[in-house]
N, C-alpha and C positions, 0 to 999 in steps of 0.2 A: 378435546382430543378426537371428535368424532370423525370431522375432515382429514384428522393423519392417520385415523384407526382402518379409515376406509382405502385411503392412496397403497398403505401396505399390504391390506387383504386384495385388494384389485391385482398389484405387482407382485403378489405372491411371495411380500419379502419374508426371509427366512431368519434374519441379522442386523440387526442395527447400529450402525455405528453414531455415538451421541457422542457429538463432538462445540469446543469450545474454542477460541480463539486465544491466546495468551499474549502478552504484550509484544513478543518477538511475531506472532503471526503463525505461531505452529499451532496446530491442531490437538489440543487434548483432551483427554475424555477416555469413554468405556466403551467396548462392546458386546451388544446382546442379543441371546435369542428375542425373536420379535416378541413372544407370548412374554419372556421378562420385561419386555419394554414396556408393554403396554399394560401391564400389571402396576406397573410401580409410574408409569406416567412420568417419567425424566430421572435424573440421576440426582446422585448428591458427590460433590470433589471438595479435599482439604480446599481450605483457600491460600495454603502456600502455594497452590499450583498458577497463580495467576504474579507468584515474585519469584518464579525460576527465567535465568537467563537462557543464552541461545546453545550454552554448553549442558543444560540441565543444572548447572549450580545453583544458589542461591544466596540473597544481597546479606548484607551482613545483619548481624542479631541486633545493635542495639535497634536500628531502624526496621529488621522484621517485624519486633518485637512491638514497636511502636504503632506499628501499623496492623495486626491481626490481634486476636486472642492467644494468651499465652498457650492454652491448648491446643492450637491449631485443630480449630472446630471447622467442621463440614457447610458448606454452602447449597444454595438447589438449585438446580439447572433447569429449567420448566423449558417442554421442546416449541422451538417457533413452526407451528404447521405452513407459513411460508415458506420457510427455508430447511426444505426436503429433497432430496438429491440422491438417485439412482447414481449406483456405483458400476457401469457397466464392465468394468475390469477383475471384477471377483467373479471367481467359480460359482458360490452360491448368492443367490438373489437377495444383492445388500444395500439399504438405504443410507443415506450420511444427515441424520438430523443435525440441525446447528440449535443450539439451547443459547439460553438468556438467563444470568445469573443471577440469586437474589438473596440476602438473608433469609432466617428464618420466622423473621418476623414480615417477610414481603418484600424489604424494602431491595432497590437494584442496587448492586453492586459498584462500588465506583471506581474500583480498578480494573472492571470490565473493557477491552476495548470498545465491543460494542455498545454498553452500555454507555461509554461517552460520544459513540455516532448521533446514540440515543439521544443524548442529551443537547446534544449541539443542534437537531434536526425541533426538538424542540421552542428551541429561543424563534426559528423560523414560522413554526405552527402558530405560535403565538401570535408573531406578527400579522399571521393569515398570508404566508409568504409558502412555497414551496418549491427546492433548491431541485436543479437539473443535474445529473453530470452524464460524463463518457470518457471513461478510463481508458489510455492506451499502454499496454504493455509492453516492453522491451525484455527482452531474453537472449541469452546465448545456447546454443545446441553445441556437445561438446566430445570429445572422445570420452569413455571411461577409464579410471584410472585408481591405482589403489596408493601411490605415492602421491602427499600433500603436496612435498617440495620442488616438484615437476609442473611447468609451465603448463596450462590446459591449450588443448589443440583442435581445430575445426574437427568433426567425424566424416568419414568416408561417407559418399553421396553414393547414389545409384551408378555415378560412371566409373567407380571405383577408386573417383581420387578425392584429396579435400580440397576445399576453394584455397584459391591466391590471390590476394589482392584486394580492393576492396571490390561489392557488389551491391552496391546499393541501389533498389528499386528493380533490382535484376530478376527478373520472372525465372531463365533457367537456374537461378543458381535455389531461387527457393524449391524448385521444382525438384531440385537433387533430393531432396525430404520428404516426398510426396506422400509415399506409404506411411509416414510418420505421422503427417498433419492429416490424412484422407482419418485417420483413427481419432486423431486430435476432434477434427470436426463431426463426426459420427458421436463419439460421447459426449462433446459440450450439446450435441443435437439431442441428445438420450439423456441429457440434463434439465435442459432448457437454459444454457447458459447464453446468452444473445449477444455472442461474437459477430464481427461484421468482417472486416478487412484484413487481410494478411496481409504484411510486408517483408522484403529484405532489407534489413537496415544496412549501416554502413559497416560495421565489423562482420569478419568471415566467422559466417553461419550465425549471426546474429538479426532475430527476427523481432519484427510488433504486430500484435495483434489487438485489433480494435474492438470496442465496446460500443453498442451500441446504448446512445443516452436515454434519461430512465431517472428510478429514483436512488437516491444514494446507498440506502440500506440496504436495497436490495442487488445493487450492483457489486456494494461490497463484498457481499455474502457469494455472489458472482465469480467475483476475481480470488476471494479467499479459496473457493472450490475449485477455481480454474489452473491457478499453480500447480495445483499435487494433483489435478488431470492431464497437466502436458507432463509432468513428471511422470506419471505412470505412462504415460504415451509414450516418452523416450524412453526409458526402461525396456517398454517391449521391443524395441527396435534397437538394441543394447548399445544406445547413447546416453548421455546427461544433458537435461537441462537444470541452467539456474539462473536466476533472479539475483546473483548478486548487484551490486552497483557498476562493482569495474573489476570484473575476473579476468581480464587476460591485460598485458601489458601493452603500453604504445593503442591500446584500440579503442573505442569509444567507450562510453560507457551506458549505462543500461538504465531507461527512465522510466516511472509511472505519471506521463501528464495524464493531467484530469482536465477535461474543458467543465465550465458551470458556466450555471446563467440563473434568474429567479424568476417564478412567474408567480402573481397574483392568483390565488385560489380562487378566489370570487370570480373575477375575469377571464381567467387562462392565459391574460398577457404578461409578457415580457417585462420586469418594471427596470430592465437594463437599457430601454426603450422608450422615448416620449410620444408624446400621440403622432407627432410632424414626419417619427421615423426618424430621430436624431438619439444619437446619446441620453441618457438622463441623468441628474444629478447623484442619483442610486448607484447608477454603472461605475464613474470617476471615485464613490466613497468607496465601493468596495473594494478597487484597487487600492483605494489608499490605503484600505485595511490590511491587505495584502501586502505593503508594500514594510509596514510598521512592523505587524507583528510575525511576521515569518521568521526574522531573526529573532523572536524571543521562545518561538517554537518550531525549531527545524532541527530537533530529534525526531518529533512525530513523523519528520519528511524524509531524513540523512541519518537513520538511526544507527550506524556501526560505524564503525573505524574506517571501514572498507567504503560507508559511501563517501566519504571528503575525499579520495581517491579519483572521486570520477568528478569533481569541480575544481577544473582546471581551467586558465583565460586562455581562450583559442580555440576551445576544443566546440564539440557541439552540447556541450552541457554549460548553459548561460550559470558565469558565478556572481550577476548582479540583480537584481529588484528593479531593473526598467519596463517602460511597457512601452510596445509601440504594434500597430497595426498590421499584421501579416508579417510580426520582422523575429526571426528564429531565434536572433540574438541577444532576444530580451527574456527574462527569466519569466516575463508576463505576457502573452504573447495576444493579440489581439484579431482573429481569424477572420478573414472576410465573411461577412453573413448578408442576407437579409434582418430588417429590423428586427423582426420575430425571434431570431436565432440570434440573437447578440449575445456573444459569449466570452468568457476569459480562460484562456490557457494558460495554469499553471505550471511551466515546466522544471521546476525545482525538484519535486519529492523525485526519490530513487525505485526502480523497480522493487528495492530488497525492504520497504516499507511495509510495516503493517499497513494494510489497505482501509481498516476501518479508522485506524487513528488517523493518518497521511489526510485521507478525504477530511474526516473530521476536522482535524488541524485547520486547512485551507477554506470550508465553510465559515470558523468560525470568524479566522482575521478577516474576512470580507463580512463576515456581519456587525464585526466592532467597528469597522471604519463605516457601516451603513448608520447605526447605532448612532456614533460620534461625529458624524459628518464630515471625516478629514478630508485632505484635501491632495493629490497623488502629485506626483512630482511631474514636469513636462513630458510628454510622447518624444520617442527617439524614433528620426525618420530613419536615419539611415544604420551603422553599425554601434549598434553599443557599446560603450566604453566597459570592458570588459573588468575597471578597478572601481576600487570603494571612490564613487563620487559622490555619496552621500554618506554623509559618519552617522547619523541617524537611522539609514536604512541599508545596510550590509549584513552579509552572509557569513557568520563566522565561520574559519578556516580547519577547527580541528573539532573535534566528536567536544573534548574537555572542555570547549570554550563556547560551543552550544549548550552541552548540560549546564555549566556554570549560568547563562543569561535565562534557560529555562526555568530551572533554580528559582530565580529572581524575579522571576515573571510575574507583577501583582494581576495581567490581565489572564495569565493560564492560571492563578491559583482560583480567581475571582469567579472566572467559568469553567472549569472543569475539575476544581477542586482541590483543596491543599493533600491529601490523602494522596490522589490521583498523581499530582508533579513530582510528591517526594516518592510514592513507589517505582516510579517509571524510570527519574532520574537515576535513584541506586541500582535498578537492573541494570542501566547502561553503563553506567560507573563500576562496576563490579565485571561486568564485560573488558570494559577497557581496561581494567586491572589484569584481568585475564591473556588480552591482547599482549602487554604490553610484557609481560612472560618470558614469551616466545620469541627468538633469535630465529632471523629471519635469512633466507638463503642471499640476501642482498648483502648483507651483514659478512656472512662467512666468505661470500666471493671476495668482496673490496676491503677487508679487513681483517681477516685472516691472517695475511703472512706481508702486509706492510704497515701496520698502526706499531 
């Protein structure tokens, strides 16, 4: 504690907020005066807090039951003095520790999301491997609005109108935000969060912002603090933003690519990379890994209802497993580089992903296929065939028919735990149950007064 005892006595923090990741990606936890913080050295949370859904409910009994102490006994949250985070948007001087969850006997948690980044970052260590990435964000900026059942609408810009049309790559249209993102980047700056690039993407007032590459855990922990940074940033400038996958209709939808690559510890090289500067047979397994097991874990990457929403054929969200060289269309996208920088973009996961599981997920398939030496299907030069051209490697279509193959998964239960697939699976199960509820304003318009 001595390194985080000292960062809060330096910044004068007066409040701590100690916070944990939950499977949906929301932030829970306590907040403390600094002097309780540092007195008690991390917290202790039920561990049903890690099987509430995105409503706050929770999955059904006989499987809670199966999975926790019938008591619902406390867990410890030990603070990671890495992942420390100045909250510059509170009145008093407040830090956001991120904790790492464990029994009470030590052992890590395994329905932790982080704790399964953890774990997957490990299988790499071992190998004497250490995985790269660079997350890019997609979001929408939004009006505010107190009715669900109303279509969300671009927010009024500095010239006093909202965009029309599409603006993609458009300097003035992102420029309408200005006072918005000038605050965005002053606190990721007051964070140390190592944003690079802003864009305007193609939907009106829909932005990405880029990450600059790094180690995974720590970028997670990045992007996990970066959400509810641009979220308080629009707030003050009394807009919304969200992260879902595909919040507005007819308009794109909203991704978290992640580029990776490996580099040897020992070396510092690329092993995506042969000595000649060509490919290596490392680069092609990992795809193939990628290519296998995405569909047996693309909850980790599509996890709500809302993301099969935005994988659509046609649209700019690739709904197949090709991979081809600089080609957008492929769901694996292969970026012009230098030897050194050989890298794979995965454009599959959804902005509304948890960030630690999403990356994790994506690490691990390209390490099973490094593992197993598969073998990737042909490079598409030109446009992807945008249907199941491979019955082996396809994206299922609904949230029900991913959990089902997740479910199933001998290679997710193998590595990230049977504990871990059945907790995750029933949150989302229990969601969709929830979803599926709800009578939905498409419903009442077309079926109301002619069925």
């Amino acid at each position: 504690m001595d390194k985080l005892i000292a960062f809060l006595k330096d910044n004068k923090i007066t409040e701590v907020e100690c916070v944990i990741s939950d499977m949906t990606g929301i932030a829970r936890g306590k907040i403390a005066p600094v002097d309780k913080f540092i007195d008690e050295k991390g917290m202790r949370l039920p561990e049903s807090v890690l099987l509430q859904t995105v409503t706050g409910d929770y999955i059904n009994d006989e499987v809670f039951y199966s999975l926790l102490d019938d008591a619902d006994i406390d867990f410890v949250c030990v603070p990671d003095d890495s992942a420390v985070f100045m909250l510059p948007w509170t009145v008093e001087a407040t830090a956001q520790v991120i904790h790492d969850c464990y029994d009470r006997m030590g052992n890590p948690i395994e329905l932790s999301p982080r704790n399964v980044l953890k774990k997957v970052l490990k299988l790499y260590e071992d190998k004497g491997w250490e995985p790269v990435i660079a997350p890019e964000m997609e979001f929408y900026l939004t009006k505010r609005s107190d009715d669900h059942d109303l279509p969300l609408k671009p927010p009024i810009g500095r010239s006093g109108r909202p965009e029309a049309g599409r603006q993609s790559f458009s300097i003035d249209a992102a420029n309408e935000y200005d006072p918005l993102f000038e605050d965005m980047y002053d606190w990721c700056e007051a964070q140390g969060l190592d944003i690079d690039t802003l864009i305007h993407e193609d939907g009106p007032a829909q932005m990405e912002i880029n990450f600059s590459h790094g180690n995974p855990l720590a970028l997670a922990d990045q992007v996990f603090v970066f959400k509810r940074t641009l979220r308080e940033a629009a707030l003050k400038h009394d807009v919304c933003a969200t992260f879902m996958a595909k919040p507005v209709t007819d308009e794109p939808g909203s991704a978290m690519h992640i580029h990776q690559s490996i580099v040897d510890k020992k070396t510092g090289k690329n092993i995506f990379t042969k000595e000649d500067g060509t490919q290596s047979q490392l680069f092609l397994n990992y795809i193939a890994g990628l290519q296998t097991y995405i569909p047996q874990l693309l909850p980790l990457m599509a996890p709500n209802a809302n993301s099969f929403r935005r994988f659509l054929p046609g649209t700019s969200a690739p709904v197949n497993l090709e991979w081809g060289i600089e080609n957008r269309t492929c769901g694996l996208r292969i970026p012009e580089s230098s030897p050194q920088n050989r890298r794979i973009e995965n454009r599959i996961p959804g902005a509304d992903a948890n960030c630690y599981l999403a990356i994790a997920a994506s690490l691990l398939c390209g390490f099973i296929g490094m593992d197993k030496n598969l073998r990737p299907s042909t490079p598409v030069s030109g446009r992807a065939n945008e249907s199941r051209t491979n019955n082996e490697n396809y994206l299922p279509v609904t949230l029900e028919e991913a959990l089902m193959a997740m479910q199933d998964s001998e290679a997710g239960i193998e590595y990230l735990g049977q504990s871990f697939i059945t907790a995750f699976v029933a949150v989302k199960q229990a969601e969709l149950e929830n979803f599926r509820r709800v009578v939905s304003s498409w419903e009442r318009e077309f079926l109301l007064l002619t069925v």
